[in-house]
C-alpha positions as CSV (number, residue, x, y, z in Angstrom):
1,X,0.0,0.0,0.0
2,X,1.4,3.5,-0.7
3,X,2.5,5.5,1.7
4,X,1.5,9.4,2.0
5,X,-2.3,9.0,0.8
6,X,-3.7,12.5,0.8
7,X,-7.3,13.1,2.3
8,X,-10.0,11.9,0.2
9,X,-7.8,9.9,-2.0
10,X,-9.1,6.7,-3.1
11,X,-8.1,2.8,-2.2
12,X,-7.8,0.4,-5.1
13,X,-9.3,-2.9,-5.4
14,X,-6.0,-4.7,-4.8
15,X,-5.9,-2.5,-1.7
16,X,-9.1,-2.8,-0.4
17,X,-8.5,-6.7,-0.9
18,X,-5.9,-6.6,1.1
19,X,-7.0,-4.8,3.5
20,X,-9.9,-7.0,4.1
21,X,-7.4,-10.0,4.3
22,X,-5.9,-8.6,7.0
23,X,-9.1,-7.8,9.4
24,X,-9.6,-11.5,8.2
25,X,-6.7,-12.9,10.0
26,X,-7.1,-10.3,12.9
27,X,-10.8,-12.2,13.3
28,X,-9.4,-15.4,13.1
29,X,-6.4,-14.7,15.6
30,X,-8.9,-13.2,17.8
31,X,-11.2,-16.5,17.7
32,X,-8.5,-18.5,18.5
33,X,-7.7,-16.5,21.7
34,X,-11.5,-16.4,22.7
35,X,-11.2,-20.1,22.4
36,X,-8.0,-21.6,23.6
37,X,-6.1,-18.3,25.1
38,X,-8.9,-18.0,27.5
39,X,-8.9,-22.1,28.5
40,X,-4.9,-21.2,29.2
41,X,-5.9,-18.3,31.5
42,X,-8.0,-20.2,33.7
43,X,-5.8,-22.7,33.9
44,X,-3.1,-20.3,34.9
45,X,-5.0,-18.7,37.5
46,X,-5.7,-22.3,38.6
47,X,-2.4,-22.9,38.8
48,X,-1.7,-19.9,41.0
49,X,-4.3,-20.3,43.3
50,X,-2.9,-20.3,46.7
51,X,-3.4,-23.2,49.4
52,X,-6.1,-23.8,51.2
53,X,-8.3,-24.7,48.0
54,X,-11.8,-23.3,49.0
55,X,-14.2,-25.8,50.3
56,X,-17.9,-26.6,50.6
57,X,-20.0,-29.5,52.9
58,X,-20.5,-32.6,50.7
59,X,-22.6,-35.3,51.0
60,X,-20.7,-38.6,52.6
61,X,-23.0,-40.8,51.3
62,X,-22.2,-39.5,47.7
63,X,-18.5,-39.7,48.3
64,X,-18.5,-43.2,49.2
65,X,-20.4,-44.2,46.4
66,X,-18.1,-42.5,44.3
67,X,-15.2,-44.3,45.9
68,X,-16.7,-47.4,45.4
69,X,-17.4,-47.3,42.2
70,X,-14.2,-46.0,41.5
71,X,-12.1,-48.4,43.6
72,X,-13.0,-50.5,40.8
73,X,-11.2,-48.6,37.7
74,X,-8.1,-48.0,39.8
75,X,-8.0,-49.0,42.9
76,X,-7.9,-47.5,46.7
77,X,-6.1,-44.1,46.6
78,X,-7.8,-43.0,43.4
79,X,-11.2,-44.1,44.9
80,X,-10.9,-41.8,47.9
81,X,-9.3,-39.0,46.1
82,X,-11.6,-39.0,44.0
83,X,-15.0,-39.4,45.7
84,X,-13.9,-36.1,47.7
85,X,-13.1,-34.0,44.6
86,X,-15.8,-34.9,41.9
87,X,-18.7,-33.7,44.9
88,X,-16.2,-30.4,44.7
89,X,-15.7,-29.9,41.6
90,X,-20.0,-30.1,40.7
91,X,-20.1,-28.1,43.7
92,X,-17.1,-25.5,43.6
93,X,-15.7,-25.8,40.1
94,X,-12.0,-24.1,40.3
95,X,-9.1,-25.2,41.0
96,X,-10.8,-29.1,41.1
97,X,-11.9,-29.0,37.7
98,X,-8.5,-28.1,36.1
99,X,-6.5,-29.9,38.3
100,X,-8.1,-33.5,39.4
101,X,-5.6,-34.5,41.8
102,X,-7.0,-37.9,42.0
103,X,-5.6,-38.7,38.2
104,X,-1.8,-38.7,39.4
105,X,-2.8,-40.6,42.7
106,X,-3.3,-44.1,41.1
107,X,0.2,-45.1,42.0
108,X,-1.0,-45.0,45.7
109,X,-2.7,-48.9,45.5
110,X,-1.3,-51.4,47.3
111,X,0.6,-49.3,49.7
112,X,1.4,-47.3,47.1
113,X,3.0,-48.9,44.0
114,X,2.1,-52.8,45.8
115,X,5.3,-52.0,47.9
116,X,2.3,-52.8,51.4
117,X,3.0,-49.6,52.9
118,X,0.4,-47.4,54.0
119,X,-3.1,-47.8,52.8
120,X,-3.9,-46.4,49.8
121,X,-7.2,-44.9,50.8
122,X,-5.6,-43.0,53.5
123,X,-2.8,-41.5,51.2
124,X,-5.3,-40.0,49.3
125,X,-7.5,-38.4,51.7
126,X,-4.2,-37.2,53.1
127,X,-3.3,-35.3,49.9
128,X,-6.3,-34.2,49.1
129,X,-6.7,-32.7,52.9
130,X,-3.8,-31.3,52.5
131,X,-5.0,-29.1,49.3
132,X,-8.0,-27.9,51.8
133,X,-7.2,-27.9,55.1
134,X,-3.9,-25.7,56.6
135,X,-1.4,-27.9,58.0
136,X,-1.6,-28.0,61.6
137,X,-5.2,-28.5,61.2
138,X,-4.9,-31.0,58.3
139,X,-2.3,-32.7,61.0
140,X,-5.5,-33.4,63.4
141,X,-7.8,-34.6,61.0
142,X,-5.3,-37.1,59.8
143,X,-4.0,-38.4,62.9
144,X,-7.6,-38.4,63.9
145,X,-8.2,-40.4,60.8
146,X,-5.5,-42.5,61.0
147,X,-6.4,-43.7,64.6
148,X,-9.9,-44.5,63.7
149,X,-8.9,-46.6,60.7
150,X,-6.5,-48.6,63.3
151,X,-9.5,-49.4,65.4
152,X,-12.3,-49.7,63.3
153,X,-13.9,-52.7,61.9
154,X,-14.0,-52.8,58.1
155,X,-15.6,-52.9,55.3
156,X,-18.7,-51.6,56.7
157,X,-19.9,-49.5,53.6
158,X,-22.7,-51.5,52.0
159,X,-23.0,-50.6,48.1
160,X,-26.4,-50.9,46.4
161,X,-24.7,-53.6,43.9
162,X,-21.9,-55.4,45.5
163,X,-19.5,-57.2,43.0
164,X,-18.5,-60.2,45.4
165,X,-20.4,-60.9,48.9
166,X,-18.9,-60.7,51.9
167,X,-19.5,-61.4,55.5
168,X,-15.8,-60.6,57.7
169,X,-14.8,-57.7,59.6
170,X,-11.4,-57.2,61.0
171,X,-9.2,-54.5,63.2
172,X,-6.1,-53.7,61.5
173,X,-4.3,-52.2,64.6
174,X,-2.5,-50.9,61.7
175,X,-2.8,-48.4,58.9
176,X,-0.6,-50.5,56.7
177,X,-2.0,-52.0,53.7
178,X,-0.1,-55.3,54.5
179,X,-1.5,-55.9,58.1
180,X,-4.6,-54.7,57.0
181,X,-5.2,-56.7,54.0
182,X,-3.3,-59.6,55.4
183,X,-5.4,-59.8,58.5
184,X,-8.5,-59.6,56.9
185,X,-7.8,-62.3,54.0
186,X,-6.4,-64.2,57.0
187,X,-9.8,-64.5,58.9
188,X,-11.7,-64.6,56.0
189,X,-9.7,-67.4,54.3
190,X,-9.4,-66.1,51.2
191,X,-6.7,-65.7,48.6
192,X,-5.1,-62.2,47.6
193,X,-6.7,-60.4,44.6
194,X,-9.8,-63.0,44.8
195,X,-12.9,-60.9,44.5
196,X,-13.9,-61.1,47.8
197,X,-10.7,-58.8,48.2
198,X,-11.0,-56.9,45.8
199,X,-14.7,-56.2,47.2
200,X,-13.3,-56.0,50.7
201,X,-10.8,-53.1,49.9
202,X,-13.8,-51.7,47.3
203,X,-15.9,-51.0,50.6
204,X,-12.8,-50.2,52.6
205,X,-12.5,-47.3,50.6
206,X,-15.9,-45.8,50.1
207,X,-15.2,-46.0,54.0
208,X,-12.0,-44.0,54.3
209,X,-14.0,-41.7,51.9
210,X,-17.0,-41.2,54.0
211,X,-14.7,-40.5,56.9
212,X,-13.0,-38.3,55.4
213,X,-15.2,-36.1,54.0
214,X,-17.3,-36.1,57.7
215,X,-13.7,-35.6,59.1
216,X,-13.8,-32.1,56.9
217,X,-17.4,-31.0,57.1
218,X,-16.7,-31.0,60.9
219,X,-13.6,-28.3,60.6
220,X,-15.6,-26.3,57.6
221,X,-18.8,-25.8,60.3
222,X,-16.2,-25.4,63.3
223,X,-16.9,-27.9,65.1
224,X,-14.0,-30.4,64.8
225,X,-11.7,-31.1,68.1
226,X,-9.3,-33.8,68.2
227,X,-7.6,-35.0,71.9
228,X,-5.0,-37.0,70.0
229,X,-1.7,-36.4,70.9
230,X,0.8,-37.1,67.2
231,X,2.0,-40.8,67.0
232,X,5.8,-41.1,69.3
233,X,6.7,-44.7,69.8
234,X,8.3,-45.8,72.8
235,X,11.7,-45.4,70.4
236,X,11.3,-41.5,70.3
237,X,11.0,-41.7,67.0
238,X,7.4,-40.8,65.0
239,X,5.7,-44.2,64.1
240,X,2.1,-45.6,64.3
241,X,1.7,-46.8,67.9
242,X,1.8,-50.4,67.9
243,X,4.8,-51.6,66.4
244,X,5.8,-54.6,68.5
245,X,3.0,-56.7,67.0
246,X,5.0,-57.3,64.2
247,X,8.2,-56.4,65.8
248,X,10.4,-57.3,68.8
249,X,14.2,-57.4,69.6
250,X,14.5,-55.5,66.0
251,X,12.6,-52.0,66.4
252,X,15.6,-49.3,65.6
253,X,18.1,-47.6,68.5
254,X,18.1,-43.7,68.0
255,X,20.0,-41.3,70.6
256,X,17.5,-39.9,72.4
């Protein structure tokens, strides 16, 4: 285009073509932004949300079944983690719909990674109360947590259509996937990964979820206490609080 028009002067068709080619791409560049740029600037300001997430009362019941149901596509750390956030993300939206936690948690099952470690379904409500809840509270609720899986009976959670029946209860004493899981197969003679397990650790979880989620409706209204003093072992060093049923003459020396 030439430069120096004077006032009044005319545009020529090869000119006015071009001009319109270039509010053309300036539309198109601009739809693309309305598109995509703004799904990128949510997710940034996802991203820099700061910690605690913001949190609503959900409905245990809901949670469980969640868990339950998805205990069964991968396992117990992904059920619980999962039956907390999908209730938040109908409920809240951001940051739990951009950032569903409970997709990188699936390595958690077994005692995270099969290594029998801790349970599964506690890791994940443990990281997802840690995205809600500020530490030294979040501390509470777990230890709380923790305790009441050790000396509870489970599964208790009765799902509208079980995939295996079963009729055993145990107490862990533990919240190790290994005591857990080997006491219950134990009393209920029954073989690891049968689907009487699999259904066992199913419930388990909707379990932990419900907990959980009751657990953080009580500190949204207020109203949770906890009298538990943090796990110390005899050794002085931290530990859950019944280590000599599996060990003796072997528990560690530290310089106290």
């Amino acid at each position: 285009m030439r430069e120096g028009r004077q006032k009044g002067e005319k545009f020529s068709r090869r000119e006015a073509v071009l001009g319109g080619a270039v509010l053309a791409a300036g539309a198109v560049a601009m739809s693309a932004v309305s598109s995509s740029g703004i799904g990128l600037l949510s997710r940034a300001d996802a991203r820099e949300t700061t910690l605690p997430w913001p949190y609503e009362k959900i409905d245990p019941q809901e949670v469980a079944k969640i868990a339950y149901e998805s205990f069964y596509k991968d396992l117990c750390c992904y059920g619980v983690s999962r039956g907390i956030m999908v209730p938040l993300q109908k409920k809240i939206g951001e940051p739990y719909l951009s950032q569903p936690l409970y997709e990188g948690l699936k390595l958690g099952a077994g005692g995270i990674a099969e290594w029998g470690t801790v349970c599964g379904a506690l890791l994940g409500a443990t990281v997802i109360t840690g995205f809600i809840v500020p530490v030294d509270a979040g501390k509470q609720i777990i230890n709380e947590l923790f305790q009441w899986y050790s000396d509870s009976p489970f599964p208790t959670y009765e799902p509208e259509r079980p995939r295996a029946q079963i009729n055993v209860q145990t107490v862990s004493k533990s919240p190790l996937c290994h005591i857990s899981v080997g006491k219950w197969l134990k009393s209920a003679d029954r073989a690891i990964k049968s689907p009487e397990q699999r259904e066992r650790c199913a419930r388990l979880t909707a379990d932990v979820a419900m907990r959980t989620a009751m657990l953080l409706n009580e500190w949204k209204d207020g109203n949770f206490h906890s009298a538990l003093s943090m796990p110390l072992n005899s050794q002085g060093i931290p530990s859950q609080r019944n280590c000599t049923d599996c060990h003796t003459n072997v528990l560690p020396k530290v310089n106290r």
